[in-house]
Backbone as CSV, one residue per row, in Angstrom:
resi,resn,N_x,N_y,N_z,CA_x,CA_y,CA_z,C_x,C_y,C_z
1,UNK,38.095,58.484,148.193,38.923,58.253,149.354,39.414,59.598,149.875
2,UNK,38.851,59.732,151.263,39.535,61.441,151.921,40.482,60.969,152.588
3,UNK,41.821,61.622,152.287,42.958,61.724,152.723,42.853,61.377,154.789
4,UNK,41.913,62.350,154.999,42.134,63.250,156.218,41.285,61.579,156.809
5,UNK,40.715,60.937,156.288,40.091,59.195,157.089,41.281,58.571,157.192
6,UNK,42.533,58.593,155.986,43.267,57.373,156.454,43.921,57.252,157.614
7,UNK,44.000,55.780,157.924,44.801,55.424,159.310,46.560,55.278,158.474
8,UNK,47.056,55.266,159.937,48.525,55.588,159.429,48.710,53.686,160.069
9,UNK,48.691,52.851,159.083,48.354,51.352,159.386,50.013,50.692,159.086
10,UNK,51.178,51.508,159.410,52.413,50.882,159.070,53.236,50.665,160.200
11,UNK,53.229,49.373,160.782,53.850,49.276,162.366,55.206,49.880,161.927
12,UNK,55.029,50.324,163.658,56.747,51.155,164.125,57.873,50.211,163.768
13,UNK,57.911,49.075,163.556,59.564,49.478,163.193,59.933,48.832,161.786
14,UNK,58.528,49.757,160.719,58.976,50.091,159.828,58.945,50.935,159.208
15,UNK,58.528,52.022,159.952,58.584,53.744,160.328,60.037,54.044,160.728
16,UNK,60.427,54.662,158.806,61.671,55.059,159.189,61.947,56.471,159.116
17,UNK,62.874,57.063,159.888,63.496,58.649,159.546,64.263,58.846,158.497
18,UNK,63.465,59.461,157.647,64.517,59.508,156.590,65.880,60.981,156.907
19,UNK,65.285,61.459,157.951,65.651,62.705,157.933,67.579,62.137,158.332
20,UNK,67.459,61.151,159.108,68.666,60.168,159.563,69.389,59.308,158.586
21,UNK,68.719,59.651,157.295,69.680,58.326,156.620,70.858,59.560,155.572
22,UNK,72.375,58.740,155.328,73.319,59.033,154.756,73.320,59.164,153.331
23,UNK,72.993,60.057,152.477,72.807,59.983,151.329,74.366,59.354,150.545
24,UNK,73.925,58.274,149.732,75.222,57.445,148.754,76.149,56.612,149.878
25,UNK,75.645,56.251,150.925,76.493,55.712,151.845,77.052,54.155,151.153
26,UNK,76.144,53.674,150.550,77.123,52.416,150.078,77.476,52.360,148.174
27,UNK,77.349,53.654,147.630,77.709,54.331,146.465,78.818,53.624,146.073
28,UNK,80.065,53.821,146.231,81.497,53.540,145.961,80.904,52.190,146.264
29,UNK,80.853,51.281,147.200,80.500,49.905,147.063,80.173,49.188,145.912
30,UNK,79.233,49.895,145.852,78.111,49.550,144.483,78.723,49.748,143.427
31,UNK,79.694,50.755,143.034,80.875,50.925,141.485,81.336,49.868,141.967
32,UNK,81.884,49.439,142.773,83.096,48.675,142.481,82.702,46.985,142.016
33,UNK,81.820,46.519,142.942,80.964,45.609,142.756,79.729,45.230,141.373
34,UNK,79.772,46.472,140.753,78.576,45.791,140.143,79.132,46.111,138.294
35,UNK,78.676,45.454,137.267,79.145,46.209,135.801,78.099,46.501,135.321
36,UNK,77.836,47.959,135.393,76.627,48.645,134.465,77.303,49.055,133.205
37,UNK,76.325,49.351,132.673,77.129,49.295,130.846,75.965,50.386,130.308
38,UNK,75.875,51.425,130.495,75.006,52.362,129.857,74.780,52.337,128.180
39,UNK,73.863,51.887,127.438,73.680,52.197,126.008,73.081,53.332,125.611
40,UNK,73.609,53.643,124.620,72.895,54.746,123.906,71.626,54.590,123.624
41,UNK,70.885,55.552,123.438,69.597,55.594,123.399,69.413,54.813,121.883
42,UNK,70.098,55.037,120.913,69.396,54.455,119.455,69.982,52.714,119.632
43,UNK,70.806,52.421,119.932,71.423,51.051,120.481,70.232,50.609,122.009
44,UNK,70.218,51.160,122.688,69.045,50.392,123.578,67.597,50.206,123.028
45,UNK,67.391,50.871,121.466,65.723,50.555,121.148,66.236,49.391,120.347
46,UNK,67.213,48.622,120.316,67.498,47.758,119.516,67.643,46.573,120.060
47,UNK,68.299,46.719,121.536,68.171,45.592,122.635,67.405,45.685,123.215
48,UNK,66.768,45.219,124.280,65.542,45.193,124.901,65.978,44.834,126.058
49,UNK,67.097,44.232,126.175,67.312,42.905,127.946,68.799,42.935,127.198
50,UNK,69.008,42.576,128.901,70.444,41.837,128.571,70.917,40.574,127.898
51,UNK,70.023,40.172,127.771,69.892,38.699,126.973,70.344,38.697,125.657
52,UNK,69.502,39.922,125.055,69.944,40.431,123.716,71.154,40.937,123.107
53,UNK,71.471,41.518,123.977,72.884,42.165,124.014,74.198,41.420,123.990
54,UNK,73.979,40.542,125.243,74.640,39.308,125.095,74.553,37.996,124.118
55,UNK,73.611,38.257,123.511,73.892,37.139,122.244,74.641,37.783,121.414
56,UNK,74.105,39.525,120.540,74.921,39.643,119.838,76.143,40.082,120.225
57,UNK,76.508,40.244,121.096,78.339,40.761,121.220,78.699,39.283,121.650
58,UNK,78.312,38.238,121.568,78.987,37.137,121.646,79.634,36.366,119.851
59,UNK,77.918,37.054,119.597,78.209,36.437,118.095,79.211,37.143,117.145
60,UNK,79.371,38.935,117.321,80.308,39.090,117.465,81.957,38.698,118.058
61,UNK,81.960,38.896,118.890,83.641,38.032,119.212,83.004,36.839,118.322
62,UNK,82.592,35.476,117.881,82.672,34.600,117.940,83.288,35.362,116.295
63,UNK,82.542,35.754,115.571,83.123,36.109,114.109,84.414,36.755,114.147
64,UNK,84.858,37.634,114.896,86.551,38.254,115.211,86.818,36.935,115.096
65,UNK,86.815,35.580,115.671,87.583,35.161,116.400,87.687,34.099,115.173
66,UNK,86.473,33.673,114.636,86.532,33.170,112.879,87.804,33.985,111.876
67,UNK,87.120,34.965,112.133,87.946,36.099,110.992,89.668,36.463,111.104
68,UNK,90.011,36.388,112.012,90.629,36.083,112.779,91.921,35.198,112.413
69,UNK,91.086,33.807,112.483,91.710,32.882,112.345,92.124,32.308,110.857
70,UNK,90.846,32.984,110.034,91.286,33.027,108.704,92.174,33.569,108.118
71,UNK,92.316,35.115,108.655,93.470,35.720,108.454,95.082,35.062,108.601
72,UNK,95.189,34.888,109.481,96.121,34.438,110.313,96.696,32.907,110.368
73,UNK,95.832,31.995,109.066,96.383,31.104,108.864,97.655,31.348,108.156
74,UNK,98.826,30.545,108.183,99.655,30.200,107.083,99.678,29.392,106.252
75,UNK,99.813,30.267,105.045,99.289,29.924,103.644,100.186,28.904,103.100
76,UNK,100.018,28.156,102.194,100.739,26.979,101.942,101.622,27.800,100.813
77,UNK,102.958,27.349,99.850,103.614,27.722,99.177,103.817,26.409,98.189
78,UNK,102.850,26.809,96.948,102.533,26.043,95.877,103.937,25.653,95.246
């Protein structure tokens, strides 16, 4: 394939200027709106998806919340 044959086959109005666009214009939007959660590199070869992640930090709290409650019973007085 020679460069210098191709047709430029992308109708005008979706030929854009980039030279015109606002770099980070909806940036701050996007923090405020969205929760990214960056993992560490040895913790992300361990999750794969968010799916994963979210089971175990659920199953976590769910054991705090066991452990927890074991603690924090009051004990009877024999």
């Amino acid at each position: 394939m020679n460069p210098e044959n191709l047709e430029d086959d992308l109708r005008p109005e979706y030929d854009f200027d980039f030279t015109k666009a606002i770099r980070g214009k909806y940036y701050q939007e996007y923090t405020q709106n969205s929760n990214i959660i960056v993992l560490d590199p040895d913790i992300a070869a361990v999750f794969h998806n968010s799916k994963a992640v979210n089971t175990a930090l659920r199953s976590m709290l769910a054991f705090a919340k066991q452990t927890k409650n074991l603690i924090n019973e009051p004990t009877s007085a024999s």
